[in-house]
C-alpha positions as CSV (number, residue, x, y, z in Angstrom):
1,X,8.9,15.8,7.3
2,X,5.5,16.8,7.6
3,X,2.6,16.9,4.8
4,X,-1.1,18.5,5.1
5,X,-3.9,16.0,3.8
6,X,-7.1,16.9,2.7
7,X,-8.9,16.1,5.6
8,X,-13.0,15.5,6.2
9,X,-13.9,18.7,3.5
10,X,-17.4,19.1,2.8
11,X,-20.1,16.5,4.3
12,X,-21.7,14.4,1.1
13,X,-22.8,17.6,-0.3
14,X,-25.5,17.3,-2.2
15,X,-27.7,14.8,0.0
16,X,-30.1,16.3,1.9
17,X,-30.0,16.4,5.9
18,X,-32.0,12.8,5.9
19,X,-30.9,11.3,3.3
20,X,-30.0,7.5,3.6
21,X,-29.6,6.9,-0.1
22,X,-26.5,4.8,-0.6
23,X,-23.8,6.4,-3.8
24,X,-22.1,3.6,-5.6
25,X,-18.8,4.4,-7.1
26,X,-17.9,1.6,-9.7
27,X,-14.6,0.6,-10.8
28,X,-15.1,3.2,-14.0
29,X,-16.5,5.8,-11.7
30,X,-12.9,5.8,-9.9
31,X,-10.6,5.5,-12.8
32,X,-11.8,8.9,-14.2
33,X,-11.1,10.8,-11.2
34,X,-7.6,12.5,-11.2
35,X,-5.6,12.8,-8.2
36,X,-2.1,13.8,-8.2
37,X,0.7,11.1,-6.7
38,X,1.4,13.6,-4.2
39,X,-2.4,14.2,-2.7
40,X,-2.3,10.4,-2.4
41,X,1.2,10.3,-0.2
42,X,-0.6,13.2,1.7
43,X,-3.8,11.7,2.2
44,X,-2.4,8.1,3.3
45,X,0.7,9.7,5.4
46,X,-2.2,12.0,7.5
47,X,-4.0,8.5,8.3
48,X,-1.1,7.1,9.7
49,X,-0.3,10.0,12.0
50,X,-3.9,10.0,13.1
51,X,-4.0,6.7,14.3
52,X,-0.3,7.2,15.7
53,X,-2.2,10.2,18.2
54,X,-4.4,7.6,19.0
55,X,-7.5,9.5,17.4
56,X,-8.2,6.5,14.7
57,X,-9.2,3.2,15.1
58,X,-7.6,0.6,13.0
59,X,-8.6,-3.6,14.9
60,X,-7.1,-6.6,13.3
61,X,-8.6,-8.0,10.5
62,X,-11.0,-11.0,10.2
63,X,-9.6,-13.6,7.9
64,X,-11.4,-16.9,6.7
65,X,-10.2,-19.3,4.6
66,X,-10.8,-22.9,3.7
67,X,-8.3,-26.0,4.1
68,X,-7.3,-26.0,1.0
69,X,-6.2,-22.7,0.8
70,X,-8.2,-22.4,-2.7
71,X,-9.6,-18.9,-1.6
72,X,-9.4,-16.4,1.7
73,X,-11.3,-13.3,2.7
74,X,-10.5,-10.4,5.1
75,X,-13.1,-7.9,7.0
76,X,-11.6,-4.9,8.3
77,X,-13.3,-2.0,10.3
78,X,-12.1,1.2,10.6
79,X,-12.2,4.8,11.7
80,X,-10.6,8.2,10.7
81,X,-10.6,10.5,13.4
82,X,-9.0,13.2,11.3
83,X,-11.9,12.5,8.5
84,X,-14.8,11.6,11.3
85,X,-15.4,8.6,8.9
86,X,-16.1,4.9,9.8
87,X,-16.3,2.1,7.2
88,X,-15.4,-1.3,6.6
89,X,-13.8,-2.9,3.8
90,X,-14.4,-6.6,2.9
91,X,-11.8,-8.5,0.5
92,X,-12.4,-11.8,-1.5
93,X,-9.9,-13.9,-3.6
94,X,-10.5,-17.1,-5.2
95,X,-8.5,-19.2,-7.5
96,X,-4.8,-18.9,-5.4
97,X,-4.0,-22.7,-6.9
98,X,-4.2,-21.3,-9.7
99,X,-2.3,-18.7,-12.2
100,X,-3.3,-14.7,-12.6
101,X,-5.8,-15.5,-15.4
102,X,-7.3,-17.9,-13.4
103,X,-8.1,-15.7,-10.2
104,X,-11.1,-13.6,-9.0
105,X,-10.6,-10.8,-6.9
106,X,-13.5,-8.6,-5.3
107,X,-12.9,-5.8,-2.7
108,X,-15.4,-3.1,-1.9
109,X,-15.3,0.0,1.2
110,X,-18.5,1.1,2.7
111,X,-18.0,4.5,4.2
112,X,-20.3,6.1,6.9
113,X,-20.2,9.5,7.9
114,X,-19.6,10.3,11.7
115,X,-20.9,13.4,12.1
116,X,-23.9,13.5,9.9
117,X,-25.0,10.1,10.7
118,X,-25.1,9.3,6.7
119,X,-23.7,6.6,4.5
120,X,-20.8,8.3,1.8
121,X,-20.4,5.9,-0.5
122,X,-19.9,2.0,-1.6
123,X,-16.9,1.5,-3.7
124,X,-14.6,-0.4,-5.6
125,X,-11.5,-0.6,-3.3
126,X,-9.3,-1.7,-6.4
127,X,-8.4,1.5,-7.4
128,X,-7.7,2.7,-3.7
129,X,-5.2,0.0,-2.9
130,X,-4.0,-0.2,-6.2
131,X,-2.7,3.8,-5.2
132,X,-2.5,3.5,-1.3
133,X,-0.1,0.5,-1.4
134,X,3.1,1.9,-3.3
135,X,2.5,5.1,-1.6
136,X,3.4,3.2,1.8
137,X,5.6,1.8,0.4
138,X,7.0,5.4,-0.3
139,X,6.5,6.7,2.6
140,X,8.4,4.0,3.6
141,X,11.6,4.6,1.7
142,X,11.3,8.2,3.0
143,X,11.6,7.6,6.6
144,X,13.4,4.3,6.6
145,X,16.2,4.8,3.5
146,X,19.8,5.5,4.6
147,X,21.1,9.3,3.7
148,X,21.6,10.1,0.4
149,X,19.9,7.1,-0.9
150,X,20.5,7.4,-4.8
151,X,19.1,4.0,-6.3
152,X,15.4,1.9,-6.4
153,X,15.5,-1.8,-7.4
154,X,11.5,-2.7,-8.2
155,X,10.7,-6.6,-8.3
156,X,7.6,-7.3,-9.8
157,X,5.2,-5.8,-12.7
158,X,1.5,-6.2,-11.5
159,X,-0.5,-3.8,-10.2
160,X,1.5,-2.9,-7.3
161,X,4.9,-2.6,-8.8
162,X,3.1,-0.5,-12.3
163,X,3.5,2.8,-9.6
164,X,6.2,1.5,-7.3
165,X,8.1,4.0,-8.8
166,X,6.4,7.3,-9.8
167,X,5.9,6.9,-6.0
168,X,9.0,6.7,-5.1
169,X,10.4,9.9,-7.2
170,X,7.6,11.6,-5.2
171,X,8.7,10.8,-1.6
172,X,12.6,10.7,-3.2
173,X,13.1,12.5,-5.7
174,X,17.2,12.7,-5.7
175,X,16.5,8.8,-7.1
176,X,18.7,9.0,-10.1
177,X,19.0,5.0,-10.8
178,X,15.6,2.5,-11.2
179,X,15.8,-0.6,-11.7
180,X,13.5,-3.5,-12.9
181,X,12.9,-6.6,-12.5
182,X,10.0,-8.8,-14.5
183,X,9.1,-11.9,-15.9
184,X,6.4,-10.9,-17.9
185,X,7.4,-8.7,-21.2
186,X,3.7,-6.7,-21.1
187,X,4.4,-6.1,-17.5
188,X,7.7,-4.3,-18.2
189,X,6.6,-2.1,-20.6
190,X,3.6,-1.4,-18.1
191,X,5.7,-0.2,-15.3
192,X,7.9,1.8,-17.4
193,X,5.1,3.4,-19.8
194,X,3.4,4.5,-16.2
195,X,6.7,5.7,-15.2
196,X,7.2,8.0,-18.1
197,X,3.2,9.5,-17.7
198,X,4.3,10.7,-14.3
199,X,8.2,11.5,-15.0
200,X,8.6,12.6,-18.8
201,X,11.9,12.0,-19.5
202,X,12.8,9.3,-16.8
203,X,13.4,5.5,-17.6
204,X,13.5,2.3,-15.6
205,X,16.8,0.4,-16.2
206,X,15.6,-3.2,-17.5
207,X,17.5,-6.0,-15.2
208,X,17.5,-9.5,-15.4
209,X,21.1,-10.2,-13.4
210,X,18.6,-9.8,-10.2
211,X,21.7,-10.6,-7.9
212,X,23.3,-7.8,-9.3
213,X,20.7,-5.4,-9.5
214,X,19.9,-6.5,-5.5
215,X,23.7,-5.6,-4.9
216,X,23.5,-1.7,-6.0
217,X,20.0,-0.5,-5.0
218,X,19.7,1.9,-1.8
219,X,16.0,0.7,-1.8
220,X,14.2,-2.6,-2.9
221,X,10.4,-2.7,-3.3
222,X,9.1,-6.6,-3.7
223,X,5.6,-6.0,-5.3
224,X,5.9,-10.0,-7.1
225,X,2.8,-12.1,-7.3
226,X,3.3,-15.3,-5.6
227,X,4.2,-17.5,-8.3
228,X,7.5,-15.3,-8.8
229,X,11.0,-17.1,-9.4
230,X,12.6,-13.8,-7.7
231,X,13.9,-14.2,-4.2
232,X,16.4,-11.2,-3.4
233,X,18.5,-13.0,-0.4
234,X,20.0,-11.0,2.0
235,X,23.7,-11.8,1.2
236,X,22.8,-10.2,-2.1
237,X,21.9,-6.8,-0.4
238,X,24.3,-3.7,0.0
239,X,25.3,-2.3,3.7
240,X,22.7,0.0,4.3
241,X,20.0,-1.2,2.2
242,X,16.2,-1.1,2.8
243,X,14.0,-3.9,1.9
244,X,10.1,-3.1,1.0
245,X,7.9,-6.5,1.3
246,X,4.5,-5.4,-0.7
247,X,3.8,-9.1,-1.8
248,X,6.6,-11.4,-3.1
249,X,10.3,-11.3,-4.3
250,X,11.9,-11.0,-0.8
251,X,13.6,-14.6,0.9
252,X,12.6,-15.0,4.7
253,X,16.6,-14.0,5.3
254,X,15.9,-10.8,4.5
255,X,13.6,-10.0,7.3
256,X,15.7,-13.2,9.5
257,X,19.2,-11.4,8.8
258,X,17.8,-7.5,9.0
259,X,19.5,-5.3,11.3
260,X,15.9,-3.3,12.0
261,X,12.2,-4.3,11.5
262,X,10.0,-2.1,10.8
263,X,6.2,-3.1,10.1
264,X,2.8,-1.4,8.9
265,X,1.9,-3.2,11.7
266,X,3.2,-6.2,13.8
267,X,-0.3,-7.9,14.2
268,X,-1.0,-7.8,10.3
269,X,2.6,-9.0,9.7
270,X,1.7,-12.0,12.3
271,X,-1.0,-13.3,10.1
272,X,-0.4,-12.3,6.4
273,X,3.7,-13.1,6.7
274,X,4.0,-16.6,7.5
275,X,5.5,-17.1,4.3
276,X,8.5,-15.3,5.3
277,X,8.7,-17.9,8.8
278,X,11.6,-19.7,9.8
279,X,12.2,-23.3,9.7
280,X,10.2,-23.4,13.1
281,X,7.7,-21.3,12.0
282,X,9.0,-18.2,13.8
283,X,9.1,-14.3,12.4
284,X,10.8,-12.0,14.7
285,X,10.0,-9.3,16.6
286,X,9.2,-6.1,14.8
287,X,11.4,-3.1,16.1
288,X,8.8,-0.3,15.0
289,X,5.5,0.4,14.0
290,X,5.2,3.0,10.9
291,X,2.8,4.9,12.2
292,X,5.0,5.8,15.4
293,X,8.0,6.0,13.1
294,X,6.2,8.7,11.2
295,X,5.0,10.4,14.7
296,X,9.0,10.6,15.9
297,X,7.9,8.4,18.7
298,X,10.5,5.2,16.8
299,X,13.6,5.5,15.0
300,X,12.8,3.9,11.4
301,X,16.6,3.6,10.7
302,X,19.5,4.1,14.0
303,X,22.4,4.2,11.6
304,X,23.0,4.7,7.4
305,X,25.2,1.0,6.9
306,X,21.9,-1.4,8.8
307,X,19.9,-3.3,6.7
308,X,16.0,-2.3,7.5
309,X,13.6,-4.6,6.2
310,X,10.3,-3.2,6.3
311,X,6.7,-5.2,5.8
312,X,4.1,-3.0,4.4
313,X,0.6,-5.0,5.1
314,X,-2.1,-2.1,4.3
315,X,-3.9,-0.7,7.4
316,X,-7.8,-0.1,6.6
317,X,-7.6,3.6,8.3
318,X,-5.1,4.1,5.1
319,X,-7.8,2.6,3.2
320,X,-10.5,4.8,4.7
321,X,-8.5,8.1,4.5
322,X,-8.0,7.4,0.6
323,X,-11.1,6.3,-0.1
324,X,-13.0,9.0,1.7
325,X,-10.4,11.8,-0.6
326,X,-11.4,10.0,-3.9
327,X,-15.4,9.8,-2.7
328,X,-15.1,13.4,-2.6
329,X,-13.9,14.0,-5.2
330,X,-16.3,11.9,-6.9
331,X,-18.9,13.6,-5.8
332,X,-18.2,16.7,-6.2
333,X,-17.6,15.9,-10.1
334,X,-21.7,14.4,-9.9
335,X,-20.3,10.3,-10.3
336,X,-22.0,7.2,-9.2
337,X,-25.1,5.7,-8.6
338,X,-27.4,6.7,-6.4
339,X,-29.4,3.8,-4.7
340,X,-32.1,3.6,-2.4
341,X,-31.1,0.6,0.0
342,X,-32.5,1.5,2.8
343,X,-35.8,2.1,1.6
């Protein structure tokens, strides 16, 4: 299936030829600015296929962390070749020996024009993965979920798993059974009221036999944070069955056990998913990139009764593409701050 993105539309238009002045879009800015599910799929599914025609750019992140694992930080650089847009997004968390309350989180994309020259904008990424992430994930489920997939298990209630599913009616829409599965009551009702505001009238089935629930979903999405008791295990899963690792909720033996591996990419997976290692420290060997799934140039899925397990890490070009589509739209509606940095 193909989709048409928005692609690089019009250049920062209202700065003038010269104009070096940086925009800041704050976390506020970006919450006002509505943009349908299905313009995100769009945008974020046209960023993978550019970098699958080898016309984007997408290196390995930087990471840095101390000893004691209190905090870590990623750099990522990027380019669009669709969008002519370069940028780099930097990402900080402190506080990961401790609980939610007790963490601080900061990521921000710079974005930089490649064809005028000219900065875009500085932004709060929050908003972009907070959208980009589940629809991956949906993208996912589209292209690796066996025939006539008919049910969604979502573990986790945080930021990830609050869309999980709107995203997932919008790449499969013949879904006719989601399920739940939280720990925190506030969470629940958060995914499900967000699930009504994008599908009136549907309803996400409230489990807490997670075996169970594990045994009769098509498609499970682990969106946990890491201090989750969930661990789906592979013996719980149904012939056929994909498995989505966003953050937590998935035991190693579901990638270990899979039939098919499928990855954002292999070289993200090497470094952010050594949770999910073997007793020696080992993660297999991926069977397919996304973006080349998406291209036709890998099978996602070779038969409809395999068990796929598929790692979805975030690649910045996903980043860029979304963040560029929500920039413009930003300016166009007149929002941010305008600041003179290079003066």
């Amino acid at each position: 299936m193909t989709t048409s993105s928005p692609a690089a539309g019009p250049r920062t238009p209202d700065a003038p030829g010269d104009d070096k002045t940086l925009r800041v879009l704050s976390t506020s800015d970006l919450a006002e600015i509505d943009i349908s599910l299905a313009d995100v799929v769009a945008t974020v599914e046209n960023a993978y296929r550019t970098l699958a025609a080898g016309r984007s750019d997408n290196p390995r992140k930087l990471t840095v962390k101390p000893p004691d694992g209190h905090s870590v930080s990623y750099a990522m650089l990027g380019r669009d070749g669709s969008r002519e847009v370069v940028a780099i997004k930097t990402s900080y968390k402190h506080g990961l020996d401790r609980e939610r309350d007790g963490q601080h989180y900061y990521t921000a994309l710079t974005l930089y024009d490649d064809v005028t020259g000219l900065p875009v904008a500085m932004m709060d990424c929050g908003r972009i993965g907070a959208l980009r992430t589940p629809a991956a994930s949906a993208l996912l489920a589209r292209e690796c979920a066996r025939p006539g997939a008919r049910s969604a298990l979502v573990v986790g209630t945080g930021t990830q798993g609050r869309l999980a599913l709107p995203f997932l009616l919008t790449t499969l829409p013949a879904l006719d059974r989601l399920m739940l599965f939280g720990t925190r009551p506030e969470g629940v009702e958060a995914v499900r009221a967000e699930l009504r505001r994008h599908f009136p009238g549907r309803e996400a089935e409230v489990v807490t036999d997670l075996r169970a629930a594990a045994g009769a979903a098509d498609v499970v999405v682990a969106t946990a944070g890491p201090h989750t008791p969930a661990a789906v295990d592979a013996s719980w899963l149904a012939p056929g069955s994909l498995s989505i690792l966003v953050g937590h909720g998935l035991a190693p033996s579901t990638l270990h056990r899979a039939d098919r591996v499928v990855a954002t990419s292999e070289a993200q997976m090497r470094v952010t998913g050594t949770d999910m290692a073997d007793a020696e420290g080992r993660l297999p060997a991926v069977d397919a990139e996304f973006p080349a799934v998406l291209a036709g140039l890998a099978q996602g899925r070779r038969s409809p009764d395999e068990h796929v397990f598929a790692y979805n890490s975030g690649l910045v070009v996903t980043d860029i593409a979304l963040g560029h589509r929500l920039a413009q739209l930003a300016i166009a509606e007149g929002r941010g701050t305008r600041v003179p940095l290079w003066r």
